[in-house]
C-alpha positions as CSV (number, residue, x, y, z in Angstrom):
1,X,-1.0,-2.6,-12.9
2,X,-3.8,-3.1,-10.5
3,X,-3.7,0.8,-10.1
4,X,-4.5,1.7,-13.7
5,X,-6.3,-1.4,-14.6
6,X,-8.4,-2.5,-11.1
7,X,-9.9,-6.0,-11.6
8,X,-12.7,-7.4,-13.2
9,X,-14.3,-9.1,-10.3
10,X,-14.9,-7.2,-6.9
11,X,-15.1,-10.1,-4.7
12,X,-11.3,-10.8,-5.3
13,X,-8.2,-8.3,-5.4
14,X,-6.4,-7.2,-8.6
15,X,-3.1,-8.4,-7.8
16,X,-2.8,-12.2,-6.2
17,X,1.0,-13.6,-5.0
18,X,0.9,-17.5,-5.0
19,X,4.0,-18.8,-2.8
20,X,5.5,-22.1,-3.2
21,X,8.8,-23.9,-2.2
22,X,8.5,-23.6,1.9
23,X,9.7,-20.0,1.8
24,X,8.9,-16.1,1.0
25,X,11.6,-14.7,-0.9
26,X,14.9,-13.2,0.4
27,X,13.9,-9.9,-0.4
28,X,11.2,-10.3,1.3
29,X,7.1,-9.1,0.9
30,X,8.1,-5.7,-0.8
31,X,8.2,-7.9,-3.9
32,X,4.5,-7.5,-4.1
33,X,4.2,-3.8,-2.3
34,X,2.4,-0.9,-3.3
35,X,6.0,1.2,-3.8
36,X,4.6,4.8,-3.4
37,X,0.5,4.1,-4.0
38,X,-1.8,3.3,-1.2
39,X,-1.6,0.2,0.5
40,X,-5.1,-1.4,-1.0
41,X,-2.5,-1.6,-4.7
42,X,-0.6,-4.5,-3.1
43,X,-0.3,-8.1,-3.6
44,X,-2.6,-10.2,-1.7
45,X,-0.3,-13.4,-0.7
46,X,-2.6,-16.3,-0.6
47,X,-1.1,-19.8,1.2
48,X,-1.1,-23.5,0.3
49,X,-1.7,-24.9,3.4
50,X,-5.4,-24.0,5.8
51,X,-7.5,-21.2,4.7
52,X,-6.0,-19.4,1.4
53,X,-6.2,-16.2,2.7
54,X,-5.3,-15.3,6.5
55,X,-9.0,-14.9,8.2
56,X,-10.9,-15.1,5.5
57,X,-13.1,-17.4,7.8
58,X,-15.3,-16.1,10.7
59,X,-14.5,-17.1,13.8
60,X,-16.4,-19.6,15.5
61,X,-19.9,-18.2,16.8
62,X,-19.4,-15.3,14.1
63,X,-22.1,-15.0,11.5
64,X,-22.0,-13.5,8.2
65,X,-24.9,-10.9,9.6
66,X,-22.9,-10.4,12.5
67,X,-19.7,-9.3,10.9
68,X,-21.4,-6.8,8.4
69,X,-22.4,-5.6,11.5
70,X,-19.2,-4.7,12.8
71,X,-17.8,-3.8,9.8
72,X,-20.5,-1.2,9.2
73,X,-19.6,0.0,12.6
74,X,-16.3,0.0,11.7
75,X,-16.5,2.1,8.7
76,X,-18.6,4.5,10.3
77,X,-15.5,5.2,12.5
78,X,-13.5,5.1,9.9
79,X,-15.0,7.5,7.7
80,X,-15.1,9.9,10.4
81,X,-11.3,9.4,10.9
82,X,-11.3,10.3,7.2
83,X,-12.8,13.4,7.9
84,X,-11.1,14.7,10.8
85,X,-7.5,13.9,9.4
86,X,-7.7,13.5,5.8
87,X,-4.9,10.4,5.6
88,X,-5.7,8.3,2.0
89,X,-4.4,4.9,4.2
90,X,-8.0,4.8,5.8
91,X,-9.7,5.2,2.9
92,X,-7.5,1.9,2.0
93,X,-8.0,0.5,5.4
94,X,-12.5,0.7,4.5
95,X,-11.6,-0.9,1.3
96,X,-9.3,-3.6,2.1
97,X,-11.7,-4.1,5.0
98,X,-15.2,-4.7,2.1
99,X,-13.2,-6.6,-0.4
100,X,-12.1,-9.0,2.5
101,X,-15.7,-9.6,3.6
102,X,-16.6,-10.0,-0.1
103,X,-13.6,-12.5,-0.3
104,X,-14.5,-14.5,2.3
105,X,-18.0,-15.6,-0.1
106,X,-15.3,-15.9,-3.6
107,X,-12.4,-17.3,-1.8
108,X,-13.0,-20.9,-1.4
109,X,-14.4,-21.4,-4.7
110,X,-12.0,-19.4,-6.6
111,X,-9.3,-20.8,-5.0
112,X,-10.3,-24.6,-4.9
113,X,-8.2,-26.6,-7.5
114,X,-9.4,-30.2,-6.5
115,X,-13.0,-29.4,-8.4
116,X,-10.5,-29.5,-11.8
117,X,-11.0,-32.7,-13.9
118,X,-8.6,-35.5,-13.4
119,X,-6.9,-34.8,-17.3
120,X,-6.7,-31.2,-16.2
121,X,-4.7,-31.7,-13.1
122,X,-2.2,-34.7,-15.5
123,X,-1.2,-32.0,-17.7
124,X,-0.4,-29.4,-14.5
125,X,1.2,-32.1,-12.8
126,X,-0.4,-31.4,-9.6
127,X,-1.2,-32.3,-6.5
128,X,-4.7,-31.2,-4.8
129,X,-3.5,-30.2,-1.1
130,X,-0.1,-30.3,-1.5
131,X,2.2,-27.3,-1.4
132,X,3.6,-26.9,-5.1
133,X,4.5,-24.7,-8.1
134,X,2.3,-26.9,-10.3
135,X,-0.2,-26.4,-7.9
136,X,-0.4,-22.6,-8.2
137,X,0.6,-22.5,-11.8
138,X,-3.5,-24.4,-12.2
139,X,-4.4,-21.6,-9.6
140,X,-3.2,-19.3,-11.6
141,X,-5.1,-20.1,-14.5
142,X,-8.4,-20.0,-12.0
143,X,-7.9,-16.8,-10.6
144,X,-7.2,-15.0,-14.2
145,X,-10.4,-16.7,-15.4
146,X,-12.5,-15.1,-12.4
147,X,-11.0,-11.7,-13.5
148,X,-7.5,-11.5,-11.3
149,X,-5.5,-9.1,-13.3
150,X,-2.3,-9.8,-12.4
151,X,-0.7,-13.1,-11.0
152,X,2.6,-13.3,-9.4
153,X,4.5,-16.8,-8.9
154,X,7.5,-17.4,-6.5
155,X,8.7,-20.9,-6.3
């Protein structure tokens, strides 16, 4: 889907999994692979629990100048590996690297449930903080609104 459709807002990914019940499914993360398209066409797992997204905060005496910086630097030396070898995973590798500093600005506001109204959060049943179905089910919702494609729930 997110390969022939994209998404509709390029600060977050097409394709968003949303965990809940204390555990990734038995089969594991290929549930929300890429199969046989590049690697920037999978599922971006978000958590319940610290940051949504693994990083998506700079580390402490990072700025936000700083790590366009490196990421500039980065894709400088990317590119060039582009060119010498021709492999499609590092033109994935650039990309997942922009959209994840692009993230880090749409991230906590796309993702933060507790700014809902109270009658809102009675008819979800949830519980602001708190690992739950309920939970993401509202997240859900929010992430479609901001132009997510495609939203996949395991509880």
């Amino acid at each position: 889907m997110t390969w022939g459709l994209g998404t509709e807002n390029s600060d977050l990914p097409g394709f968003v999994v949303l965990l809940s019940g204390g555990r990734i499914p038995r089969v594991g993360k290929a549930l929300w692979g890429s199969g046989f398209l590049p690697s920037v066409y999978q599922g971006v797992q978000c958590r319940s629990d610290g940051d949504p997204v693994l990083n998506i905060s700079n580390p402490d005496g990072i700025s936000r100048d700083l790590r366009r910086s490196a990421l500039d630097t980065i894709k400088t030396l990317n590119q060039q590996t582009h060119e010498d070898y021709g492999d499609p995973e590092t033109l994935t590798r650039i990309a997942q690297y922009e959209m994840a500093f692009r993230m880090q600005m749409a991230v906590p506001d796309a993702m933060d449930i507790t700014k809902e109204p109270a009658h809102i959060h009675e008819l979800y049943g949830t519980a602001p903080g708190k690992e739950s179905f309920a939970n993401n089910c509202l997240l859900a919702r929010m992430l479609v609104e901001r132009g997510v494609r495609f939203v996949q729930l395991f509880d």
